[in-house]
Each structure stands twice: as C-alpha cells, then as structure tokens.
C-alpha positions as CSV (number, residue, x, y, z in Angstrom):
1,X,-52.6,17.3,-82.1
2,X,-54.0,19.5,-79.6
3,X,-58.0,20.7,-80.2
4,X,-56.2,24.3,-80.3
5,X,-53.8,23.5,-83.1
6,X,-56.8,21.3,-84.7
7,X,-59.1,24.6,-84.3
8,X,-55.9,26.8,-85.8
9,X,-56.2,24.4,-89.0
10,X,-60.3,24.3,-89.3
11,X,-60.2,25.6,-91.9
12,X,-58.1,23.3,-93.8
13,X,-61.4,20.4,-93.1
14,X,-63.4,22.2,-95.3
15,X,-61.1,20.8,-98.1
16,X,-62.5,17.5,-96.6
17,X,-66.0,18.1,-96.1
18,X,-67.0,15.3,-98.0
19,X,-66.9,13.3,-94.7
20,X,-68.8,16.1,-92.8
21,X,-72.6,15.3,-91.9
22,X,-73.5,19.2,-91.2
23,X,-74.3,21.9,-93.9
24,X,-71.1,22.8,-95.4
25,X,-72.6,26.5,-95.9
26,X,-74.0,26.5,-92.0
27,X,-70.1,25.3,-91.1
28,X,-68.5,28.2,-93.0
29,X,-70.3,30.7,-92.0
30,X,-70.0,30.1,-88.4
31,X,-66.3,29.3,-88.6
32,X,-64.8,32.7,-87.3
33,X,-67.1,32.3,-84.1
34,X,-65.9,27.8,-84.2
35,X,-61.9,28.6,-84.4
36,X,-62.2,31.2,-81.5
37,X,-63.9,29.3,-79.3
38,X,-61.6,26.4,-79.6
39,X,-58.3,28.3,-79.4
40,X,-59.8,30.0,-76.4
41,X,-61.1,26.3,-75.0
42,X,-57.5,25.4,-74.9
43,X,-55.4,28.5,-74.3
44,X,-57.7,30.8,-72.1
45,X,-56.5,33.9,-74.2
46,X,-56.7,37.1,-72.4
47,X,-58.2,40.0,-73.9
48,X,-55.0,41.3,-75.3
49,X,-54.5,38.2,-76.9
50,X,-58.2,37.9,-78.5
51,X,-57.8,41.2,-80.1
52,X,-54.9,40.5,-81.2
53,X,-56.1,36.9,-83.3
54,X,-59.2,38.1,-83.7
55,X,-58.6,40.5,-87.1
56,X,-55.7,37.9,-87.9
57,X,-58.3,35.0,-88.2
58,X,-60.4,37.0,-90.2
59,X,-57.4,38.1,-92.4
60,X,-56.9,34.0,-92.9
61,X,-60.8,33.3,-93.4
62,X,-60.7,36.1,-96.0
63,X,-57.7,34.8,-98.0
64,X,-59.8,31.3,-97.7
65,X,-63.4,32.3,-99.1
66,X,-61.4,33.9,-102.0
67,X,-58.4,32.0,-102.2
68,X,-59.0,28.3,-101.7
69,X,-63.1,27.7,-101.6
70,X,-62.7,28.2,-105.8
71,X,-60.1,25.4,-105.8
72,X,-62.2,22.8,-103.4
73,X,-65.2,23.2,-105.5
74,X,-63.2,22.6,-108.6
75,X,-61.7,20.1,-107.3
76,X,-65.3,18.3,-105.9
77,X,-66.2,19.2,-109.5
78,X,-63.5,16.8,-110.7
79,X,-64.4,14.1,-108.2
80,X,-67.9,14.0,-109.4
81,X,-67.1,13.3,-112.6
82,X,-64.2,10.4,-111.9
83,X,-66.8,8.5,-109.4
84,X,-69.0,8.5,-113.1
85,X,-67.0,5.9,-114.1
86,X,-67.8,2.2,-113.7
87,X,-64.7,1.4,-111.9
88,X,-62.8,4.5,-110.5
89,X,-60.1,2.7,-109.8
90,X,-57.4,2.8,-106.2
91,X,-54.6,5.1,-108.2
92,X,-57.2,7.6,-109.4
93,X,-59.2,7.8,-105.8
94,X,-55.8,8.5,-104.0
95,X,-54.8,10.9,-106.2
96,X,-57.5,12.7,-105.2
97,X,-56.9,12.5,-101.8
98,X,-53.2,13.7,-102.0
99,X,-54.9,16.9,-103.7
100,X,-56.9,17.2,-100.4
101,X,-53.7,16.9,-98.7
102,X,-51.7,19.3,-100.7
103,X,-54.8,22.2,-100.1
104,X,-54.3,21.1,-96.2
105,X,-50.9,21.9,-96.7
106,X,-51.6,25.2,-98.3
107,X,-53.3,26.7,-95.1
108,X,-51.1,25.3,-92.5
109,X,-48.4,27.3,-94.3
110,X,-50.6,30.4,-94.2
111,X,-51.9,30.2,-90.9
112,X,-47.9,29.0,-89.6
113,X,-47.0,32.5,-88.8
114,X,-50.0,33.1,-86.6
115,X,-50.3,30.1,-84.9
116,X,-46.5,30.4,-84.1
117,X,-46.9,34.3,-82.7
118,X,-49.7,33.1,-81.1
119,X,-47.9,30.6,-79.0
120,X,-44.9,32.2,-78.4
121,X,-47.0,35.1,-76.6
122,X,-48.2,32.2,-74.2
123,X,-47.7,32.9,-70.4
124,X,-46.6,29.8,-68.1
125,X,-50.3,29.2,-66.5
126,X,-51.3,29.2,-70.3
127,X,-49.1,26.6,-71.4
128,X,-49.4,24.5,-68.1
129,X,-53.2,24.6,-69.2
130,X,-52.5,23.6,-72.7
131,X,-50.6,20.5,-71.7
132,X,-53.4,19.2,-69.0
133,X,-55.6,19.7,-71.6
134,X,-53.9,17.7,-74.1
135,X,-53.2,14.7,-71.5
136,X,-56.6,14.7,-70.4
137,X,-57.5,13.9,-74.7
138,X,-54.7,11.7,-74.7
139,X,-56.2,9.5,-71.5
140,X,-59.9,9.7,-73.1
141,X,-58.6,8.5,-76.4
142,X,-56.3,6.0,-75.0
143,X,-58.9,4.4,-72.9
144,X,-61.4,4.7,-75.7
145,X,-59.1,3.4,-78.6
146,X,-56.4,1.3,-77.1
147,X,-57.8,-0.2,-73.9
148,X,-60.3,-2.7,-75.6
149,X,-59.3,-5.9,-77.0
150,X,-57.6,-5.6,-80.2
151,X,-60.8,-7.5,-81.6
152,X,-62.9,-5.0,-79.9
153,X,-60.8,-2.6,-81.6
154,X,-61.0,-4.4,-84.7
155,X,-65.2,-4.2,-84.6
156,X,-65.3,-0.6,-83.2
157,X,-63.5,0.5,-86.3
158,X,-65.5,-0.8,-89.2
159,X,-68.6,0.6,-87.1
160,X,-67.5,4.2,-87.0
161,X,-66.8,3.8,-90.9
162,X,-69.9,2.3,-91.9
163,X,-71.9,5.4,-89.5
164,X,-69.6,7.7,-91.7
165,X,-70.4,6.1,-95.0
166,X,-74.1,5.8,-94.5
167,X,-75.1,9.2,-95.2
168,X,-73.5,8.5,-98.4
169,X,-74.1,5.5,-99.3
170,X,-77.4,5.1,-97.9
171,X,-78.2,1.3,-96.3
172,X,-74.8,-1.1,-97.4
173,X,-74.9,-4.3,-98.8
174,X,-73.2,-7.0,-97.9
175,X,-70.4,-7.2,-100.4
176,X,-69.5,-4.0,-99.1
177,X,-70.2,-4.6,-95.4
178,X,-67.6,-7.6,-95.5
179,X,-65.5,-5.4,-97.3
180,X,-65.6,-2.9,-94.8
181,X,-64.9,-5.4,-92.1
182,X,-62.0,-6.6,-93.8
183,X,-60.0,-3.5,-94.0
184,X,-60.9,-2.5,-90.4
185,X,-58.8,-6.1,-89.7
186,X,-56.2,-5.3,-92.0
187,X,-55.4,-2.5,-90.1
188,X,-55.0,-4.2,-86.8
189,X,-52.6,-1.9,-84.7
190,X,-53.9,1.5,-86.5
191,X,-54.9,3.0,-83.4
192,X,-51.9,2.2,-81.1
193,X,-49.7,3.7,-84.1
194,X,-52.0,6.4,-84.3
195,X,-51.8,7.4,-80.7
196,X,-48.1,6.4,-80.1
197,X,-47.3,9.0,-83.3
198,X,-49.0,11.7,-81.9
199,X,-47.2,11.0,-78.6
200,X,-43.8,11.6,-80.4
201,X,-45.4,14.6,-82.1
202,X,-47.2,16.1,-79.0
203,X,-43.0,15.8,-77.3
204,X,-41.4,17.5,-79.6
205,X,-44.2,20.1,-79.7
206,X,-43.8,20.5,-76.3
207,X,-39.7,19.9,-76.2
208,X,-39.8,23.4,-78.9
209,X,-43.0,25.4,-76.9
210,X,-40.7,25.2,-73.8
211,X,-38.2,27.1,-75.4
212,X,-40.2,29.9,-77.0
213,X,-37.7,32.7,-75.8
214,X,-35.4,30.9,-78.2
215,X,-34.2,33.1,-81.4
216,X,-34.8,30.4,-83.6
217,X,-38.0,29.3,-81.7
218,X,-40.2,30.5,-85.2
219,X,-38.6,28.5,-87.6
220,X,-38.7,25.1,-84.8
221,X,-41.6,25.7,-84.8
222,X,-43.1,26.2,-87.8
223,X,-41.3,23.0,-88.8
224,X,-43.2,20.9,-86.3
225,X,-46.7,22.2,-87.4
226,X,-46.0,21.8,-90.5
227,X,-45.1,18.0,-89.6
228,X,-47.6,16.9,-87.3
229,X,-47.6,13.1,-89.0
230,X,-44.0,12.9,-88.4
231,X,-43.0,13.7,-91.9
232,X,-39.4,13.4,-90.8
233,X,-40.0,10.0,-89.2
234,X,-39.6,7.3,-92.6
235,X,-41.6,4.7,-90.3
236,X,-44.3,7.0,-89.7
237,X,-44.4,8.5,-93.0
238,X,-44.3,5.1,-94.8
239,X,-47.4,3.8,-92.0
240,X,-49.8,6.9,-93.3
241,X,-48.9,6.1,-97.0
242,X,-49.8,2.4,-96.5
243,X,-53.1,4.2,-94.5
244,X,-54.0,6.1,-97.4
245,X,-53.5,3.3,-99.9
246,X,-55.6,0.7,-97.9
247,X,-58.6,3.7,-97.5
248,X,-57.9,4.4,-101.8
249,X,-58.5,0.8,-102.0
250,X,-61.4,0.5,-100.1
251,X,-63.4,3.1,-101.3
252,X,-62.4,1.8,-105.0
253,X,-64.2,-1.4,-104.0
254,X,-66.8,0.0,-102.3
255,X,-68.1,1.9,-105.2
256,X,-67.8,-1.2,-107.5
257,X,-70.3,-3.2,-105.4
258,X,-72.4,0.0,-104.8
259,X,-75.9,0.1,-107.1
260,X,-77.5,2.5,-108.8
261,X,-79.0,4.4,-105.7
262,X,-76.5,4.6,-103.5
263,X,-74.3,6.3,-106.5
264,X,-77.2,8.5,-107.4
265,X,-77.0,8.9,-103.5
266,X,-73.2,9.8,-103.8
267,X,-73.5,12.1,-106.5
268,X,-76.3,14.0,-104.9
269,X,-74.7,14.5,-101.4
270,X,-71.3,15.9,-103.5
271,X,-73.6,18.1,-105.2
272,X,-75.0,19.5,-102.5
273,X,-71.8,19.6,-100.9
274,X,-70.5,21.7,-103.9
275,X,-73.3,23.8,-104.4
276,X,-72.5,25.1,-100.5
277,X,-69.4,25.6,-101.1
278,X,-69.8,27.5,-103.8
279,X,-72.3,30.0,-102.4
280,X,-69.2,30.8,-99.9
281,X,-66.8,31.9,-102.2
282,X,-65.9,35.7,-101.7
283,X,-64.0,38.3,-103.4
284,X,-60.2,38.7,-102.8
C-alpha cells in the first residue's frame, strides 16, 4: 500500500500500538498534523483539496477519540489480564489479534468514503506523482527485502523482531532467542510473498484509479481498500492466516520461556500503553 493510503488508515495503528516505541499519547495528539503531512507527501494536494480533507480528517479523528479509543483500552485491558496466565496459549493470543484486525477494519470502513472522494478529485500530474512515488517504495523495499540471499533474508528478519521485542521484553534469553530464529526460518519466502501481494494489490488499485470518471468507480473502489491483503485471493488470504498463526505461536512461546522481569516488564509497558490511551479518549 501506498504511504498515502497507509497515512489515510493511521489511525487504525493505534489499535496496534502495542508494537509502537513512541508515547502513545505524544502519537495521538499529533495525528491530525501526521495524516496531513503524509497524504500531502504523496498527493501534493492543492489548497482546494486541503480544505476540503482537512475538517473531514477531523470529523474521522473525532468519531475515533470517542468512538474506538474506549474499545482499544478495553481491549489492552483484556490482554493484560490473559498474558497473567502461566501459559497464554497460541488460540487465545490470535484471538486477540483478530480483534485488532476487526477495529482496523472498523476505520477503513469509516474513513472509505473519504479516502475514495479524495482520490477521485485527483488530477493527472497528481496521480502520475502517486505512482512514482509508490515504485520508488517498491524499488527500496525490493532491493532491501528481496535482493539479499534468502539466508541473509532469513537473519535480517529475526533481527528486526528481536529490536521490536526488546523494549518489551527487555534483554532475551536464549530459549527465546532460538525461538525467535526459528520462526524467522520458517517463514522463508515471507518477504517475496509480501511484496509480490502488494504488487497485485498496488495493479488493481491502479487498474480502478485510472478509471475514476467511471459511475461505479466508488463502490471499485471502496472494495479494493477495503481488501488491501487480497481478501479475494484464497492463496493470499490463506498465506496471512498461516502468518498470523505462526506470529500467535511464537509469541505463545515466547512468553512461556520469558521470567519474572521481563513479564513484569510486559505488563508495565501495556500499562503505560493503556494509561495513554486512555487520557485520549474524548466526548462524542
């Protein structure tokens, strides 16, 4: 996905926040000023276009703080007390990530209608832009991810995770370093499936922006938005199920070789992490 679509659906991350590093509080409250400077990064918006999205966005960050903040902290709430237990085990630990993915789901369908307007308003130079702009991400991230030796890929992979996890977890041991490395290796060809996904996606994005003056262009669409992992593709589909599994299982294993620290650790940092998000919770 393009950073312009990924800026439209910011503020779906802070549903996922337990992977951020920054204040989740700090985040929030500088999101209006984040989303409009990535959409503009992109797009080059002119000024009829700005205010134009400008008292939209608010409209949506409204809706968010009052809407959707109450059910992420509930819902960190809920994790904090499963990851309590000994042994959280793989099935519980995914169904908390499908919840994530259902509240991600909730704001793409609100924010649908003006990301769609929003694009169909785009003049040619605009759009050229947009698709250099994506092509130049897709060169960076293919020379980054898929150009190194699969082994190289392999190594680069459980790194990024551990860097992730460490802020979490504090210093890991070995049991769970190994572990680590052995998932990264399970997952082999994740990043040419990755990239070769969002090259199908990014077509038929582009196959539906080019016909914007279409009558049913809306409803096209809206449909690829709200599909961006290729929900109508079974391969694909069935390849971020097997994703989501493997990272369930992981983390499951992970926190049963983790000690008393780092699950104090844990705790805390979700604590915190609710106690920020809480403080952002506005009126309807």
């Amino acid at each position: 996905m393009s950073g312009y679509l990924k800026s439209l659906l910011l503020l779906l991350s802070l549903g996922l926040l337990v992977s951020a590093c920054s204040k989740a509080g700090l985040a929030y409250r500088n999101l209006d000023w984040v989303i409009a400077w990535r959409v503009d990064q992109y797009l080059d918006l002119d000024s009829q276009q700005k205010a134009w999205f400008k008292p939209r966005l608010q409209e949506h960050l409204a809706w968010h703080c009052s809407t959707e903040l109450p059910r992420y902290v509930d819902w960190l709430q809920r994790t904090r007390d499963l990851l309590q237990e000994p042994a959280p085990d793989a099935g519980q630990l995914e169904a908390k990530m499908i919840e994530a993915e259902q509240a991600f789901h909730a704001v793409v369908q609100q924010t649908n209608p003006t990301a769609v307007a929003l694009l169909a308003d785009l003049r040619p130079k605009q759009v050229e832009r947009l698709y250099a702009r994506m092509e130049k991400d897709n060169v960076e991230d293919r020379q980054k991810f898929l150009e190194p030796p699969l082994q190289t890929q392999i190594s680069e992979r459980a790194e990024r995770l551990e860097k992730r996890l460490k802020p979490w977890f504090g210093t890991l041991n070995e049991a769970q370093q190994a572990r680590i490395a052995r998932w990264a290796s399970e997952r082999r060809d994740q990043n040419r499936l990755w990239l070769e996904n969002r090259a199908r996606w990014q077509s038929e994005f582009r196959s539906v922006l080019d016909q914007r003056d279409a009558e049913d262009f809306a409803q096209r669409m809206s449909h690829v938005l709200e599909n961006r992992r290729g929900a109508h593709d079974q391969q694909a589909t069935q390849a971020y199920e097997q994703s989501r599994q493997a990272m369930a299982a992981l983390l499951s294993d992970l926190l049963a070789a983790a000690d008393d620290q780092q699950r104090t650790q844990v705790n805390q940092r979700i604590a915190s992490l609710q106690s920020d998000l809480a403080g952002q919770i506005c009126a309807g």
